[in-house]
N, C-alpha and C positions, 0 to 999 in steps of 0.2 A: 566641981572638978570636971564632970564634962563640959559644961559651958566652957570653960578655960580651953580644953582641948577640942572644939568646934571652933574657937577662935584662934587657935593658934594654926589648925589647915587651914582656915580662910585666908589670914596674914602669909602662910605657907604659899599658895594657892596666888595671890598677888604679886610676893614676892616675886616667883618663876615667871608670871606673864610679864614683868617688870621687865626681866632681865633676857627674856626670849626678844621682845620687844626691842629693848637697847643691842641687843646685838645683831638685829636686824636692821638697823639704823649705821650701826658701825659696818656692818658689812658693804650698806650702798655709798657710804662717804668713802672709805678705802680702793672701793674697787670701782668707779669713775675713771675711764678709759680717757677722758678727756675734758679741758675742764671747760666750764659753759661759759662760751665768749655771746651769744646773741645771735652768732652767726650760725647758719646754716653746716654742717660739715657733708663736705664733698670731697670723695675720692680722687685722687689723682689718676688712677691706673684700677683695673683690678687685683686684688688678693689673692696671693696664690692658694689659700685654705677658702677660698670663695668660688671652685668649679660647680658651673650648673650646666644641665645639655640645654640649658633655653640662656639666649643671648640678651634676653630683655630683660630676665631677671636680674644679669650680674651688671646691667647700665642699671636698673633699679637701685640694686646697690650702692652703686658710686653716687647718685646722686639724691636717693631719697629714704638712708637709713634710719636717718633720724624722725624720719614721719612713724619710724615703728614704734613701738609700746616696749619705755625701760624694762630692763629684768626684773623680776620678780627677787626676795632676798634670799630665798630658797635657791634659785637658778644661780645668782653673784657667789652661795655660799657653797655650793658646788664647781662653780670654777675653778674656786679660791683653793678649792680641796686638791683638784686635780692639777694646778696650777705646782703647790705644794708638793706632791706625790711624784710629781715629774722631775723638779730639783732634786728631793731624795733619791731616785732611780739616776741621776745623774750624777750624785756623791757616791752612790754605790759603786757606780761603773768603775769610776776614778780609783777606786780600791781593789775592784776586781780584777781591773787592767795589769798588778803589781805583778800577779802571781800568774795571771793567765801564759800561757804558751801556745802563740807565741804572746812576749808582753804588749803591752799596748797603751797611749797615750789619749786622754780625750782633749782637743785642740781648734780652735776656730769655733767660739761660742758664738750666739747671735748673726751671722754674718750674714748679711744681704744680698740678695739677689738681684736682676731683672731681667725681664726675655722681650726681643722686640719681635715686630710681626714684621711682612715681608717686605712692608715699607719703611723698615728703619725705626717706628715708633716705638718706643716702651708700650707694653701693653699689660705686663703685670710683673708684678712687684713680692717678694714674699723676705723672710729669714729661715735658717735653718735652725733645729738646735745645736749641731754641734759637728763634728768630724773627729772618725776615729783615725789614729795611725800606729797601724800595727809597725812592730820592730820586725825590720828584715823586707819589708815589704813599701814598694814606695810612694809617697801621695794618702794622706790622711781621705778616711771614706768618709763621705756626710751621713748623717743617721738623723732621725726624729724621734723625739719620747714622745708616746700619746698614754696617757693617761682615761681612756675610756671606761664608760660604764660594761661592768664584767656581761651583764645582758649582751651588749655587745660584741664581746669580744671571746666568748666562751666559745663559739663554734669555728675560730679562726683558725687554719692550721700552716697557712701558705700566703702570700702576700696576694693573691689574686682575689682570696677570698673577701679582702676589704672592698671590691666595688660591688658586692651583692648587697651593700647596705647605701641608702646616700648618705649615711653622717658619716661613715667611716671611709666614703669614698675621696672626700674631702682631702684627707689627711694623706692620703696614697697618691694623689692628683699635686698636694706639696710638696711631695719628697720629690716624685719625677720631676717637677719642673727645675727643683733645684738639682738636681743629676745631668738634665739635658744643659741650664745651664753654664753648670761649670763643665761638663764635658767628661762625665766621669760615669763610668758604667755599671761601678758596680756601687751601693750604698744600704746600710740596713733602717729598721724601723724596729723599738723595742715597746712593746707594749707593754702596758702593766694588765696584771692578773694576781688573784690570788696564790702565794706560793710565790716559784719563781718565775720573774717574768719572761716575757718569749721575744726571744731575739729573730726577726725575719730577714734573709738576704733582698735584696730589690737590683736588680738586674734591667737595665735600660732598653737593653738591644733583645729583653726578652720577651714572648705572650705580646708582641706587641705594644708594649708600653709607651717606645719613641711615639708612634703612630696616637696613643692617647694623649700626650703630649699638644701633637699637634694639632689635635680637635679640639682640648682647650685653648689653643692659640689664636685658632680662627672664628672661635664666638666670643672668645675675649677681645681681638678684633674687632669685631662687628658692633660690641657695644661699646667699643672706643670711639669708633666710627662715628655710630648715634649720638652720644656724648657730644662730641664737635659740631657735628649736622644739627642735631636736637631733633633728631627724625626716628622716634622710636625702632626701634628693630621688629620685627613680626613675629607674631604670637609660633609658642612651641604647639604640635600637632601631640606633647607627650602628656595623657590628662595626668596620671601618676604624680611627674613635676608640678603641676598646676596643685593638684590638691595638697605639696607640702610648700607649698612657695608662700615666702613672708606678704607677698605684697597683694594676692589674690582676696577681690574684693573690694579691693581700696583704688591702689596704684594701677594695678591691671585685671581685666575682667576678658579673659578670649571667647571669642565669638561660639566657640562650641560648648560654654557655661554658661551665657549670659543670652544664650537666645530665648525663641518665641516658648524651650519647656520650660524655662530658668523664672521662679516665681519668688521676688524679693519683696519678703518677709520686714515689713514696719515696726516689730513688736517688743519693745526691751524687757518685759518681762521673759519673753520665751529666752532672749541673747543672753539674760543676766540665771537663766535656770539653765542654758547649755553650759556655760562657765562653770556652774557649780556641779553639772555633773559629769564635767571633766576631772574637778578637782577629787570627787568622790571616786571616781573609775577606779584606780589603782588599789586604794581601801577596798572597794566593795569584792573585786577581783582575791584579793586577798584575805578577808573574811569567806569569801564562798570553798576556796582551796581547804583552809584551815577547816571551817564547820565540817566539810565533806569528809575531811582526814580522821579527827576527831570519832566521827557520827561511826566510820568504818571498823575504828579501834573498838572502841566502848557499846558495838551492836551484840544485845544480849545480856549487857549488863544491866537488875532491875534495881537494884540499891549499891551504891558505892562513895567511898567518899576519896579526894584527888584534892591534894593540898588543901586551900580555900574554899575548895566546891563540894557540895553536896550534890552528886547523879541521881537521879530516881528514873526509868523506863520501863516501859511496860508494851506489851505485844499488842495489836489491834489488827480488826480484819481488814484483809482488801477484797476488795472486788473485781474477777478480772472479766473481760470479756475477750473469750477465746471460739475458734474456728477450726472445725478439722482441717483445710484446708485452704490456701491460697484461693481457688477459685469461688468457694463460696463464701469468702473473704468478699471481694472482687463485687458479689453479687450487691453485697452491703456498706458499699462503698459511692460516694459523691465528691466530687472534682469541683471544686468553686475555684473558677482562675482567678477573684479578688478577694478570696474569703481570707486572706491573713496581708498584711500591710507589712514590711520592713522599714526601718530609720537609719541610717548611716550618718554621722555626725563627720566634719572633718573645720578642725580649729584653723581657719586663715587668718592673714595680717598678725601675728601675736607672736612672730621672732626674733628676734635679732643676732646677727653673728655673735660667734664670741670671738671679740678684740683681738685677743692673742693669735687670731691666728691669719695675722699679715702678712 
């Protein structure tokens, strides 16, 4: 009888990796942005969900995304999520509009854009999601659904507050361009959230946002420019950008990374042990929260029992070493300026945009 039942979680147990497996499979055959011709894919223009304050990055873009590393089926399977989440937030609306006061239509799905620079050229390209138009009021508003991670979007209260992040600045940098555009000053952004979602005004001629606008116009620009010329643009002076840019490493390496302190590491065991303890980061973060919460509740308790588990603790001495004071603290004290080492890890070349947001 146990034998039976050691065989049947084993079968169990394959079963599930079978099937995590297979729908990791379906997840990257469905969600393929584009189907593989052999050829190279190159952008036309930049993307309006593609604002970077460095200009090499977003010629980077246009011309060498596909030198990055497909998505991961975890990262497609979260698109797909939010992708989803975002239509729903948009069947909603469509029913909320009946009853609201005043009522209101949602109208011009998908619709296209382009903004040219001061030479007349296309220089980037995006879609909206949609356009509301209230009754009594004239001219449907553009609006955007962003589906973000709630990490993100928990401490948002004001539309400003989307450029303190760069992933959410992205999506703030798309709305405006579609508002300057069509020429329309006032438009919202509805995020999702836990509960109900938060509907934000976005105001063109306000905080300066025309003016943000136009700073993405003129490094989107510059790597149009490049693009044509084939004469890279010059490197950003902002390290920040650098350490989250897809291409650092690979495509581009600026001269204040890559100098005479910049020491490039041979070693794939170490490349293939930083991967994995990226992978672990968020687990191990999350174990440490949990044990520590845990350890806080249950201090003092010497025998207990809690569903499944069996508690047993017990008290034990410590030792402290203590000081009347500060200064003869001070007396017993040594300063080694290299006696503790720090490691900062930062993941390059390893993103790529997400599609949708053209």
């Amino acid at each position: 009888m146990a034998e039976a039942k050691v065989e049947q979680e084993v079968n169990a147990a394959n079963l599930v990796q079978r099937v995590t497996q297979a729908w990791a499979e379906w997840i990257k055959s469905v969600s393929r942005s584009k189907p593989k011709t052999g050829e190279p894919f190159v952008q036309a223009n930049v993307w309006a969900g593609q604002y970077s304050p460095c200009a090499r990055r977003m010629f980077n873009q246009m011309l060498y995304s596909d030198e990055l590393p497909e998505f991961q089926a975890e990262t497609l399977a979260r698109f797909r999520r939010g992708n989803d989440r975002e239509r729903d937030l948009l069947a909603d609306l469509r029913q909320v509009g009946r009853n609201s006061k005043p009522a209101f239509t949602v109208i011009g799905e998908q619709e296209r854009f382009a903004l040219k620079d001061r030479n007349g050229r296309v220089v980037i390209t995006g879609k909206t999601d949609a356009r509301i138009l209230f009754e009594g009021i004239h001219g449907g508003k553009p609006f955007e659904v962003k589906s973000w991670s709630p990490y993100l979007t928990q401490g948002v209260e004001r539309f400003e507050d989307l450029f303190e992040n760069r992933w959410t600045r992205r999506g703030a940098y798309q709305l405006l361009c579609y508002l300057y555009g069509a020429n329309e000053s006032l438009g919202f952004i509805l995020l999702d959230r836990p509960g109900l979602p938060l509907l934000l005004p976005v105001e063109l001629w306000a905080n300066n946002n025309h003016k943000r606008v136009d700073e993405f116009l003129d490094k989107a620009s510059i790597a149009m420019e490049a693009r044509e010329t084939e004469i890279e643009p010059d490197f950003t002076d902002d390290l920040a950008e650098c350490k989250a840019c897809d291409f650092l490493g690979g495509r581009c390496m600026p001269p204040m990374m890559s100098g005479s302190g910049a020491r490039l590491i041979k070693n794939n065991e170490v490349a293939i042990a930083l991967d994995r303890i990226s992978e672990l980061k968020e687990g191990h973060k999350e174990f440490e929260h949990l044990d520590k919460e845990v350890k806080k509740l249950l201090r003092g308790t010497e025998f207990g029992i809690c569903g499944n588990w069996l508690i047993e603790g017990k008290y034990q001495q410590l030792t402290k070493l203590e000081f009347p004071d500060e200064a003869t603290k001070a007396q017993f004290q040594k300063v080694d300026p290299k006696g503790k080492f720090v490691l900062k890890f930062f993941r390059v070349g390893a993103k790529k945009e997400d599609p949708k947001d053209e």
